[in-house]
C-alpha positions in Angstrom: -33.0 26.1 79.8 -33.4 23.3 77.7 -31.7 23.2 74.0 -33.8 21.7 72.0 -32.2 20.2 68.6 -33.4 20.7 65.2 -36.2 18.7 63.5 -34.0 17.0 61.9 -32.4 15.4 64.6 -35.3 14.3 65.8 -36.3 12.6 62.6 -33.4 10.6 62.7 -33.4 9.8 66.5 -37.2 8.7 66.1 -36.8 6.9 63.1 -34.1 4.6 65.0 -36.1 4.0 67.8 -38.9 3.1 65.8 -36.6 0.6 63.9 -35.3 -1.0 67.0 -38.2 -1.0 68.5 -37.7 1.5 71.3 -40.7 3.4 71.4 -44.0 0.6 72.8 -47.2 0.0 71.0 -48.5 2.3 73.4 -46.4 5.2 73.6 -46.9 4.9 69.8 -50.6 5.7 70.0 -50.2 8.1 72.2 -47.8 10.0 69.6 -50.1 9.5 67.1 -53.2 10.9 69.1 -50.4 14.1 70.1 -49.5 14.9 66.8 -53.4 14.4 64.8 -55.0 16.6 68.0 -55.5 20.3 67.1 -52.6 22.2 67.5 -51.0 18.7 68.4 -52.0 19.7 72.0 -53.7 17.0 74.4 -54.2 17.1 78.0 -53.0 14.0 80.3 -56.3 12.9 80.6 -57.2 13.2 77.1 -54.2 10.9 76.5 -55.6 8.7 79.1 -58.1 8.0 77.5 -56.3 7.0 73.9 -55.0 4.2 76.5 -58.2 3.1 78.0 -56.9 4.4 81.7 -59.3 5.4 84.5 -56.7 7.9 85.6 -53.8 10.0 84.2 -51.2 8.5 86.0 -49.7 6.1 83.5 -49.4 8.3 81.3 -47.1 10.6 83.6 -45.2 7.2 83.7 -45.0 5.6 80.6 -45.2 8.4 78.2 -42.7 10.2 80.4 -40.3 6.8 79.7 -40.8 7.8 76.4 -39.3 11.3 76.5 -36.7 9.6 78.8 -35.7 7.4 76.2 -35.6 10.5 73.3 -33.9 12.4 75.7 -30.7 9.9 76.2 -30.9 8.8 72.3 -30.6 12.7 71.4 -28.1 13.8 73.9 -30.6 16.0 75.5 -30.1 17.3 79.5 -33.3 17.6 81.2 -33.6 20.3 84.0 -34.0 19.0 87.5 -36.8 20.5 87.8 -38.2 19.5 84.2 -40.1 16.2 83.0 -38.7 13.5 80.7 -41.6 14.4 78.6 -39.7 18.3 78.0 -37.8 16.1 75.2 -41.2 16.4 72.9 -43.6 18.3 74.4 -44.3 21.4 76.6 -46.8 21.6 79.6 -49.7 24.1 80.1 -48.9 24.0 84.5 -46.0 24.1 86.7 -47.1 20.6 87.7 -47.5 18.0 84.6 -49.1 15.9 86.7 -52.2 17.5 87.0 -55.1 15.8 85.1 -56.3 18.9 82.7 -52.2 19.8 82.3 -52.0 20.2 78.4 -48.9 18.0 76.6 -48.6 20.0 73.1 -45.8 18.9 70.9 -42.9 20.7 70.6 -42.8 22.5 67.0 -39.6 20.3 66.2 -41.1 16.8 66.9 -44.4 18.2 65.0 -41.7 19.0 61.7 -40.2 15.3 62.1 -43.3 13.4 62.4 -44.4 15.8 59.5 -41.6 14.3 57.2 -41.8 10.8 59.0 -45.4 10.6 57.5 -46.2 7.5 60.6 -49.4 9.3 60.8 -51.3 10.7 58.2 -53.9 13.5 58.1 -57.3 13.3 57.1 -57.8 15.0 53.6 -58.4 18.6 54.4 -57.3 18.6 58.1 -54.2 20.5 58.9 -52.2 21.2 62.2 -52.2 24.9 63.8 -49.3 24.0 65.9 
């Protein structure tokens, strides 16, 4: 079972990669298009798309590095059997790989970016996460 730290922690953990330039332009983008979507919930072909791909299988890759990264910078184990991406989101299928598998933000990462302001809301729009 994955322990998944506070909010806080990742607040600080992003913020530092953000600094030093850890997280790419376009794991960035696909953070932002995450956290704005309804219930901060996109599937891997809906975050395709943010990136311009023909297929999902980049972002398996590079978003994945991204949760790989998180993962290492917040001390965090990741199951066997788990993605990378477990370190900020959870997975609608067994297999994340699958085109229509949904990526929703985990409630902790939703609370940092909250605080973090990086990406604000349109006036009136809220998140049901």
């Amino acid at each position: 079972m994955l322990q998944v730290p506070p909010s806080e922690r990742y607040e600080q953990v992003l913020r530092r990669m953000r600094t030093a330039k850890v997280i790419t332009d376009q794991q960035w983008w696909w953070l932002r298009a995450n956290y704005l979507a309804p219930g901060s919930a996109l599937t891997t072909m809906d975050l395709a798309r943010v990136a311009k791909y023909e297929t999902h299988h980049g972002v398996n890759r590079w978003y994945g590095q991204l949760g790989f990264d998180l993962a290492r910078k917040l001390g965090l184990e990741i199951p066997a059997e788990a993605p990378f991406a477990s370190a900020f989101a959870t997975f609608s299928a067994d297999d994340p790989d699958r085109p229509e598998t949904v990526w929703t933000l985990r409630p902790e990462v939703v609370a940092a970016l909250d605080r973090l302001a990086w990406f604000p809301r349109p006036p009136g729009a809220h998140n049901a996460a």
